[in-house]
C-alpha positions in Angstrom: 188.5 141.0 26.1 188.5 136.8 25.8 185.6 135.5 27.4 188.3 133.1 28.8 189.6 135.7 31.2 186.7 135.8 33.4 186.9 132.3 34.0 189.1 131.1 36.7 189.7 127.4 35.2 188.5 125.3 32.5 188.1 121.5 33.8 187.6 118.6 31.1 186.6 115.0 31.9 188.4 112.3 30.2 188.8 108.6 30.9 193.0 107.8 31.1 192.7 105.2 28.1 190.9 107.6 25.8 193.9 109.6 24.3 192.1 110.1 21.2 189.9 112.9 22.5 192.8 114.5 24.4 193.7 115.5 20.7 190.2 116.8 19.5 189.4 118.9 22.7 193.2 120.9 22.0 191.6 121.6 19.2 188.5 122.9 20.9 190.7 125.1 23.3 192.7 126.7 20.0 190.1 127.5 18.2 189.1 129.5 21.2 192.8 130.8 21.8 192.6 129.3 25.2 196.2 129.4 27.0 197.3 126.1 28.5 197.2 127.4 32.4 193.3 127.9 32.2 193.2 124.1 31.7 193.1 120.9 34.2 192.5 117.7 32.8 190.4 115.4 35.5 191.1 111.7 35.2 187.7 110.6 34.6 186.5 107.7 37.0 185.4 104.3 36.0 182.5 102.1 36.8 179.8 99.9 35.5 177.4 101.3 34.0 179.4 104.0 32.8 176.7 106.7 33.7 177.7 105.9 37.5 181.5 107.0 36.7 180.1 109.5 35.1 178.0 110.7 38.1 181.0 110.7 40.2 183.6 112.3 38.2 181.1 115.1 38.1 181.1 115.0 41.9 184.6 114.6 42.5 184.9 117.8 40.4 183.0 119.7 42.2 184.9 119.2 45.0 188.2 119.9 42.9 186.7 123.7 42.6 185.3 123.8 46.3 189.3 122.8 47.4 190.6 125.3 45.4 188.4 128.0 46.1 187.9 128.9 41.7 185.0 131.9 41.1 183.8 130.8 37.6 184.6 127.4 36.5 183.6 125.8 33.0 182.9 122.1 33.6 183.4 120.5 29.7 183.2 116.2 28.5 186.2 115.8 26.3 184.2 115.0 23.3 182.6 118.7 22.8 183.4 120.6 19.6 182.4 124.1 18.8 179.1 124.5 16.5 179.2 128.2 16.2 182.4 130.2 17.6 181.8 133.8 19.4 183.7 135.0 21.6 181.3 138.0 22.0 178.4 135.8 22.3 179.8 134.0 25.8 181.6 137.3 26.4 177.4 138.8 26.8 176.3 135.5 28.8 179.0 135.4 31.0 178.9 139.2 31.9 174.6 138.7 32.9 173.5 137.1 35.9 173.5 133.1 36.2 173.8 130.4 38.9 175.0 127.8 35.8 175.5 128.7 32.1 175.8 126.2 29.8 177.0 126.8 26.1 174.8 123.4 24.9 173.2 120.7 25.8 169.6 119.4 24.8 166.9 122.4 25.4 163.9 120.3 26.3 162.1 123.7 27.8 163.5 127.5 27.8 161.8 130.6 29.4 164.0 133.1 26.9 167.3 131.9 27.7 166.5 130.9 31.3 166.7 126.7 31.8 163.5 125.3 32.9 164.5 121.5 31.7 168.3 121.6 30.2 169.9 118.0 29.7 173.3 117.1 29.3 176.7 118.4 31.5 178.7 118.4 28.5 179.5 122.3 28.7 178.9 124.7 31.8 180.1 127.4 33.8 179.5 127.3 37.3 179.4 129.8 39.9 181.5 129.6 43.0 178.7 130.5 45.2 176.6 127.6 43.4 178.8 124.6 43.7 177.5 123.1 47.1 174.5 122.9 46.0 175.0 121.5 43.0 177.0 119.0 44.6 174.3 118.3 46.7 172.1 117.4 43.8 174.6 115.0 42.1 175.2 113.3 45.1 171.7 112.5 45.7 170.8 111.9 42.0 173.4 109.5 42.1 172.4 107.9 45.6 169.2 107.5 43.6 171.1 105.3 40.8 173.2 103.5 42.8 170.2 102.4 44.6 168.7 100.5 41.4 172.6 99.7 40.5 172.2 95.9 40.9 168.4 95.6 39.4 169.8 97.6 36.7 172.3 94.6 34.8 168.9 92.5 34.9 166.9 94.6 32.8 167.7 95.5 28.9 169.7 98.0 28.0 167.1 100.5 26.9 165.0 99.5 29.9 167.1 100.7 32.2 167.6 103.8 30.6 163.7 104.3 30.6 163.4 103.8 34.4 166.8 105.4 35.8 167.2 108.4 33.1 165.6 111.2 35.7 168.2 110.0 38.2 171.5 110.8 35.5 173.2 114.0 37.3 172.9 116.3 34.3 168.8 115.2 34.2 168.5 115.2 38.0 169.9 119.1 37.7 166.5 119.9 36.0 165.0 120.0 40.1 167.4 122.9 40.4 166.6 125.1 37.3 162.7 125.1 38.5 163.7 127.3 41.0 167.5 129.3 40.0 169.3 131.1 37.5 170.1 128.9 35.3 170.6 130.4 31.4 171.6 128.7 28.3 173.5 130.1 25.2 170.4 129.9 22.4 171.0 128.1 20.0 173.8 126.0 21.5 176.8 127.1 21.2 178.8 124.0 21.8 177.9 120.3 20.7 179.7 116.7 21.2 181.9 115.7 18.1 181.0 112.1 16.5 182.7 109.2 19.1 182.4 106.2 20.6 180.8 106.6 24.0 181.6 105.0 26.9 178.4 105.1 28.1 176.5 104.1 25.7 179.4 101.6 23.8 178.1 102.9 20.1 179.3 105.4 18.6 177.5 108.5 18.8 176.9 111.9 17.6 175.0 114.6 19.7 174.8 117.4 17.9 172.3 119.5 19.9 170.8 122.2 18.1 167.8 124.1 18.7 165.1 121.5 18.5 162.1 123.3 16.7 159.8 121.6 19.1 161.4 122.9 22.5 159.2 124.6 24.9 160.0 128.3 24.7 157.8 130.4 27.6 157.8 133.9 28.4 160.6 135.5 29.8 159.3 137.6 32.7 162.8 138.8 33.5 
């Protein structure tokens, strides 16, 4: 069995003008023998700064899955690349208990596999069941941001990343995985490719792998 097939629909993000990824993440989906009709591309939404049409892209794809009612549903950025293929690895993640799974990310603090601080949305499954509530968190993460929006083009660029970065969506999450199921694929499974961001108008690299220093606590489950 493809881990593929208990997924109901594989969503990627991608701004319209950047074509260039929609050529590296086909590649992601073959290496992974993914068929065409597990795949929706959303048309990523702009706004300034970018981590704003970020946040709501995220939302508005939550919503996508609420309207149409998908089970599991693997949320991916369009700039992911696979670090270390298994299909039996996800196939074992995916078959265990989870609210979210995600195959990477940054593991700031683990409890075994179980997320205590995960960052970064670039690579999760969702559960149906999960998805208002996780909506719920982005839209008030993003409230959050939106309320410094304006104060925000006064200050310096990395300023504003100090203040705001526990209001980005995939840091504000971190509330949620104090308290549910959320597991992580250890060491990440998935990574984003060398590109320019966006976001962050550099090009950047985030190749997420086990950081030697995370916080790893007992795993009382």
């Amino acid at each position: 069995m493809q881990w593929w097939e208990l997924v109901d629909k594989i969503i990627f993000i991608n701004l319209d003008h950047r074509t260039d990824r929609l050529e590296s993440i086909q590649s992601f989906f073959n290496e992974a023998g993914i068929p065409a009709e597990k795949v929706v591309r959303f048309s990523a939404i702009r706004d300034i700064p970018g981590i704003v049409g970020c946040g709501k892209s995220n939302l508005a794809v939550m919503r996508m899955v609420i309207d149409n009612g998908w089970d599991n549903t693997l949320i991916l950025e369009d700039d992911v690349e696979w670090l270390n293929y298994s299909n039996e690895t996800i196939l074992e993640h995916i078959q265990k208990p989870f609210d979210v799974l995600m195959l990477g990310g940054y593991y700031d603090v683990l409890e075994g596999n179980r997320a205590i601080r995960a960052l970064h949305a670039s690579s999760y499954i969702i559960k149906k069941y999960y998805v208002p509530k996780l909506l719920d968190n982005f839209e008030t993460g993003l409230q959050k941001l939106l309320s410094n929006k304006f104060s925000l083009f006064e200050r310096k660029r990395n300023e504003m990343i100090k203040k705001d970065n526990e209001n980005h969506i995939d840091v504000y999450w971190c509330n949620l995985q104090q308290k549910d199921n959320w597991r992580c694929i250890v060491p990440p499974m998935v990574i984003q490719r060398e590109s320019y961001s966006d976001i962050r108008h550099k090009i950047v690299k985030d190749d997420y792998v086990l950081d030697p220093n995370v916080q790893l606590i007992q795993d009382n489950n």
